[in-house]
MIDOSE-1310 file (N, C-alpha, C; in nm, 2 decimals, decimal comma, always signed):
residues 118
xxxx	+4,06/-6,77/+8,39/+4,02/-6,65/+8,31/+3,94/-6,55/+8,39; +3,95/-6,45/+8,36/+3,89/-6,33/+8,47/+3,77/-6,27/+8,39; +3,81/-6,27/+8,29/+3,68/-6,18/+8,22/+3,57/-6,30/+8,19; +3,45/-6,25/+8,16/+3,37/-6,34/+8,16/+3,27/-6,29/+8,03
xxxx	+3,25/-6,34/+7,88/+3,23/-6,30/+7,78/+3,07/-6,30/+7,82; +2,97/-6,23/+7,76/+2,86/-6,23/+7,78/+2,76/-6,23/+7,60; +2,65/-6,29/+7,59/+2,60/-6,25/+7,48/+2,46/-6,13/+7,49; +2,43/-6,08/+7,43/+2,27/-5,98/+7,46/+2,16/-6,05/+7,44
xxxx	+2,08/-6,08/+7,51/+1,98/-6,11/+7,53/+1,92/-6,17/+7,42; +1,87/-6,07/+7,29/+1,83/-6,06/+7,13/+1,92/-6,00/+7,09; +1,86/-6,02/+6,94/+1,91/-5,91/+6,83/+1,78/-5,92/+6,75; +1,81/-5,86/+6,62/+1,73/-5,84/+6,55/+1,79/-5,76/+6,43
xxxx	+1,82/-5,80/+6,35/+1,83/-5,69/+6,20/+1,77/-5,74/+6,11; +1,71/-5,63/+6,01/+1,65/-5,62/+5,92/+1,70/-5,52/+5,84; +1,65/-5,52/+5,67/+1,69/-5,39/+5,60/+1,66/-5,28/+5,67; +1,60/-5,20/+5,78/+1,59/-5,12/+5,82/+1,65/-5,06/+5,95
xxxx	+1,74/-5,20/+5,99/+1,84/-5,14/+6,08/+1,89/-5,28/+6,18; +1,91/-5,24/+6,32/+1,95/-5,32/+6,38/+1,91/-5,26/+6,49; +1,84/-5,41/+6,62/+1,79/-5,38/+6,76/+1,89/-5,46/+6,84; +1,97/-5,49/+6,93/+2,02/-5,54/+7,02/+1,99/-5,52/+7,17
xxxx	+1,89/-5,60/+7,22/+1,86/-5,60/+7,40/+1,94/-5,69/+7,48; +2,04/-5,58/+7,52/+2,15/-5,60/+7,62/+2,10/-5,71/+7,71; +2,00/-5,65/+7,83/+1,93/-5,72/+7,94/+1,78/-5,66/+7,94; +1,68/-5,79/+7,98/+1,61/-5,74/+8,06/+1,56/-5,73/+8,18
xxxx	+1,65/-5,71/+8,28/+1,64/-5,74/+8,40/+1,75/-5,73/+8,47; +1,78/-5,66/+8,59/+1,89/-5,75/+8,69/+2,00/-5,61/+8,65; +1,97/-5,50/+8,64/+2,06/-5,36/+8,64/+1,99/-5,25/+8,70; +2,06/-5,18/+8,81/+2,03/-5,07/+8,83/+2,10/-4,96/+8,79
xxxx	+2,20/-4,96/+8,75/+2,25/-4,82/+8,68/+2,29/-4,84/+8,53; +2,27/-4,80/+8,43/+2,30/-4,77/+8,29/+2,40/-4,68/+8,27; +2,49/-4,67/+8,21/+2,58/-4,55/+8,15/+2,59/-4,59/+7,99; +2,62/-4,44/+7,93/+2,67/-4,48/+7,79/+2,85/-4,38/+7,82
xxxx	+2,94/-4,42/+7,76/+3,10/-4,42/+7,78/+3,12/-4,36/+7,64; +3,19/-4,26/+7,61/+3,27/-4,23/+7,51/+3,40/-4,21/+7,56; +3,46/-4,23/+7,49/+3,64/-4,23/+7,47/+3,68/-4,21/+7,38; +3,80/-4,09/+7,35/+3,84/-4,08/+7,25/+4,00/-4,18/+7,23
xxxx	+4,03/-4,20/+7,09/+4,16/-4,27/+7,09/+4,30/-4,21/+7,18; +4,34/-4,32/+7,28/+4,49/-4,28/+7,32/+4,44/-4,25/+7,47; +4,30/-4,26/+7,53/+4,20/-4,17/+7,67/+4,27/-4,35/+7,73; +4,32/-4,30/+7,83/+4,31/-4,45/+7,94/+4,20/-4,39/+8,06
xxxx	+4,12/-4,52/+8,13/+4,01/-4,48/+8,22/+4,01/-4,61/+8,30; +3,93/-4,55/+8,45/+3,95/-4,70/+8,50/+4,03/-4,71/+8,61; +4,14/-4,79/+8,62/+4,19/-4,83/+8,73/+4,17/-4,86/+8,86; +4,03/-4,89/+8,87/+3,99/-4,88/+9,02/+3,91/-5,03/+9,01
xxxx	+3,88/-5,10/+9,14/+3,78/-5,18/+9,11/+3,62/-5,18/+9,22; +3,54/-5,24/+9,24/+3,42/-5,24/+9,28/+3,43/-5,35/+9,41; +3,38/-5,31/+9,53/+3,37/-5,43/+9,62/+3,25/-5,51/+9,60; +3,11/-5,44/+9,56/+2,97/-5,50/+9,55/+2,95/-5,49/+9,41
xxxx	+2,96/-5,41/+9,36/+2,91/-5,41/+9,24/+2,93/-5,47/+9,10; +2,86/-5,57/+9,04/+2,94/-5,62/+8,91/+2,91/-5,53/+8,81; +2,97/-5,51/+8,67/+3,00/-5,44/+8,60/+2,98/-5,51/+8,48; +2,89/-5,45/+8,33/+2,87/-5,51/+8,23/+2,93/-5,43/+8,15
xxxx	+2,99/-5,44/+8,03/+2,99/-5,35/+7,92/+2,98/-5,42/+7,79; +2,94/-5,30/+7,69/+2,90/-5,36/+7,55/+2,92/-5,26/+7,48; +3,03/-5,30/+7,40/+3,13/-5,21/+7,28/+3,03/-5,20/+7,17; +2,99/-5,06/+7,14/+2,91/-5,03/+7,03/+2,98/-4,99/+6,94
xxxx	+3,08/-4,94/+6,94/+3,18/-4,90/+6,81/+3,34/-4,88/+6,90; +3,44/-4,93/+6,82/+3,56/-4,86/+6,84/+3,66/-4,99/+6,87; +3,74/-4,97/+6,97/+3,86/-5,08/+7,01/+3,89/-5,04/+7,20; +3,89/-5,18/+7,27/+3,95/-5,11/+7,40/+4,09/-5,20/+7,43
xxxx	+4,17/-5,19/+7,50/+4,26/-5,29/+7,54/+4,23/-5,27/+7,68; +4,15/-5,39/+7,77/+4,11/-5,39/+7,87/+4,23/-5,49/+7,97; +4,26/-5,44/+8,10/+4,33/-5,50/+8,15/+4,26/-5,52/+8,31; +4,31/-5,70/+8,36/+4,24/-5,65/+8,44/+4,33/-5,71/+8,55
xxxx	+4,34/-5,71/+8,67/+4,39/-5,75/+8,75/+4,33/-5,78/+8,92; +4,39/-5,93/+8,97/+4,34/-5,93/+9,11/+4,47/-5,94/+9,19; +4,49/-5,98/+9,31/+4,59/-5,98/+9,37/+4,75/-6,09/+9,33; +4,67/-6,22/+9,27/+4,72/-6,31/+9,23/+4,75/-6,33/+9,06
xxxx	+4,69/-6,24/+9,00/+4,64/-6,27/+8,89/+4,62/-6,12/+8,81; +4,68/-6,13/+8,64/+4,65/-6,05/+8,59/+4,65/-6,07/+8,44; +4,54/-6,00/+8,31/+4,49/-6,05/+8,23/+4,47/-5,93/+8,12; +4,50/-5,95/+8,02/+4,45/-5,83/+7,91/+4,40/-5,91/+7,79
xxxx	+4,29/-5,79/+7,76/+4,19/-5,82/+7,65/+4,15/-5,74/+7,53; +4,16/-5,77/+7,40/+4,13/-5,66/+7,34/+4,00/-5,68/+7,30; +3,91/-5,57/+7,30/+3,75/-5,59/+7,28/+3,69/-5,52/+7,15; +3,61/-5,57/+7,09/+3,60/-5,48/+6,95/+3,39/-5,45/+6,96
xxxx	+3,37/-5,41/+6,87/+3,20/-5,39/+6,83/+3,16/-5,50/+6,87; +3,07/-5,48/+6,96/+2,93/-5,62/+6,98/+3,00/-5,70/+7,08; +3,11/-5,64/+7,15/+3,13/-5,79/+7,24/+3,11/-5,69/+7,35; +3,04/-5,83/+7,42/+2,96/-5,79/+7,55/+3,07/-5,91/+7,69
xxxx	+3,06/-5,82/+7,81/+3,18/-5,88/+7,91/+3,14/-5,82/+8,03; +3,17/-5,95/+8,12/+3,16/-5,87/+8,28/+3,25/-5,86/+8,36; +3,27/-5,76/+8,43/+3,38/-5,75/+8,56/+3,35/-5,79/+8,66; +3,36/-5,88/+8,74/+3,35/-5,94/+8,90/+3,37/-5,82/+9,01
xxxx	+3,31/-5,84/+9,15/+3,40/-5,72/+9,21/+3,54/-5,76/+9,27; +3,61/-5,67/+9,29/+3,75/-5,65/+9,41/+3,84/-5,75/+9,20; +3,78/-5,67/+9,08/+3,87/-5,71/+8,98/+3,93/-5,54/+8,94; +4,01/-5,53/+8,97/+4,11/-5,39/+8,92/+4,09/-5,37/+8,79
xxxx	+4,02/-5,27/+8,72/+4,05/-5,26/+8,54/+4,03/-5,12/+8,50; +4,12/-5,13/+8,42/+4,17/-5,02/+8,31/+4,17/-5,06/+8,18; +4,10/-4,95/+8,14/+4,09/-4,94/+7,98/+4,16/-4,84/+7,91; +4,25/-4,90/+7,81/+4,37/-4,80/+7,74/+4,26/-4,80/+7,54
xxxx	+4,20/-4,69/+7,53/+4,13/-4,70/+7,40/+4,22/-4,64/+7,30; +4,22/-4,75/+7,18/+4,30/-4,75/+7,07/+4,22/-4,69/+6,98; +4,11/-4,68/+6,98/+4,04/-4,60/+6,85/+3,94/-4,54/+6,95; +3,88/-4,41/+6,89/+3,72/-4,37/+6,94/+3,67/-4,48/+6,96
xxxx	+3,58/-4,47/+7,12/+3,48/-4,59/+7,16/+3,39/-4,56/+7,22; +3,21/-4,64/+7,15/+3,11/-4,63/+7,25/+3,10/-4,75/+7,30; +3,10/-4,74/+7,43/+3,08/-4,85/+7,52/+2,91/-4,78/+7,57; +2,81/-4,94/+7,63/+2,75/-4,91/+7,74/+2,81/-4,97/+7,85
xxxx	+2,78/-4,94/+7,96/+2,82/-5,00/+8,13/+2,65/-5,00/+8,20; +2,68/-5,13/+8,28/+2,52/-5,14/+8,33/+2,67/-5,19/+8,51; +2,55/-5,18/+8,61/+2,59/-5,24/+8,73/+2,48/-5,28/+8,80; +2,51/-5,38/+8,82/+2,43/-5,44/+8,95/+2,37/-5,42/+9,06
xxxx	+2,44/-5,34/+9,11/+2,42/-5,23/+9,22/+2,45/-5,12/+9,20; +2,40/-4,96/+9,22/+2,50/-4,86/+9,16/+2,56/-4,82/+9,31; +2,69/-4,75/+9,17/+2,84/-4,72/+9,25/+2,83/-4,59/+9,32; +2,68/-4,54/+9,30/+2,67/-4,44/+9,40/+2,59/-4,48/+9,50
xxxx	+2,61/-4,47/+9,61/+2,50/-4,50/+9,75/+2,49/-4,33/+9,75; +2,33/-4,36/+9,87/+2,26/-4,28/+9,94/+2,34/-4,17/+10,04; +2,47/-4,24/+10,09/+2,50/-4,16/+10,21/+2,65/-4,09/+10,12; +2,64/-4,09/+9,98/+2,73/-3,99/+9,91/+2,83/-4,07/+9,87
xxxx	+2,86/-4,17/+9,94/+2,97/-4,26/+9,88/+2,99/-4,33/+9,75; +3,09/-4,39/+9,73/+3,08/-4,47/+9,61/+3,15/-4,59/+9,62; +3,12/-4,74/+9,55/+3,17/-4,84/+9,55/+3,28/-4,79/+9,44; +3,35/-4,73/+9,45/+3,49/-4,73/+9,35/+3,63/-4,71/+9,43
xx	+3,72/-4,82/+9,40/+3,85/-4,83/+9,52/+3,97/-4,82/+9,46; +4,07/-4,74/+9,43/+4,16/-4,76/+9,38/+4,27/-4,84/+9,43
């Protein structure tokens, strides 16, 4: 299996709402992702960097692929997943979706480049 399901840290709900802590520790870059339904994104993979994401609302059909091997996933609200590097993925979104994305290392370096390879 290629994808690797993850839980968040906490939660927390109450009648007054709901807290969910992703991580605390071990990310240097944060993103929040919108997509609208029918948007494909993606296709590239990362040599260093691993990749978290956590579906806050919507639907993705995530696919992923390595040289030997290839895998699709459909991901819905609250499910949390990581991408290894040199894993190829594309996301085809079936409904409006907020995703967050955290990495391990960011995909931007100093000397302008980026860990992203198609």
């Amino acid at each position: 299996m290629l994808i690797e399901m993850l839980q968040p840290d906490f939660k927390f709900a109450n009648e007054t709402g709901l807290l969910v802590q992703l991580v605390h520790e071990g990310w240097e870059q944060v993103n929040v992702l919108v997509s609208k339904a029918g948007a494909t994104r993606g296709g590239h993979y990362h040599k260093v960097s691993k990749e978290v994401f956590y579906v806050i609302s919507g639907e993705v059909k995530l696919t992923l692929e390595t040289d030997t091997e290839k895998e699709e996933y459909t991901l819905k609200e609250a499910d949390m997943f990581l991408i290894s590097p040199y894993q190829r993925h594309t996301f085809s979104f079936a409904k409006d979706t907020v995703m967050v994305s955290m990495y391990d290392v960011c995909v931007e370096r100093e000397d302008g480049s980026k860990d992203i390879y198609k």
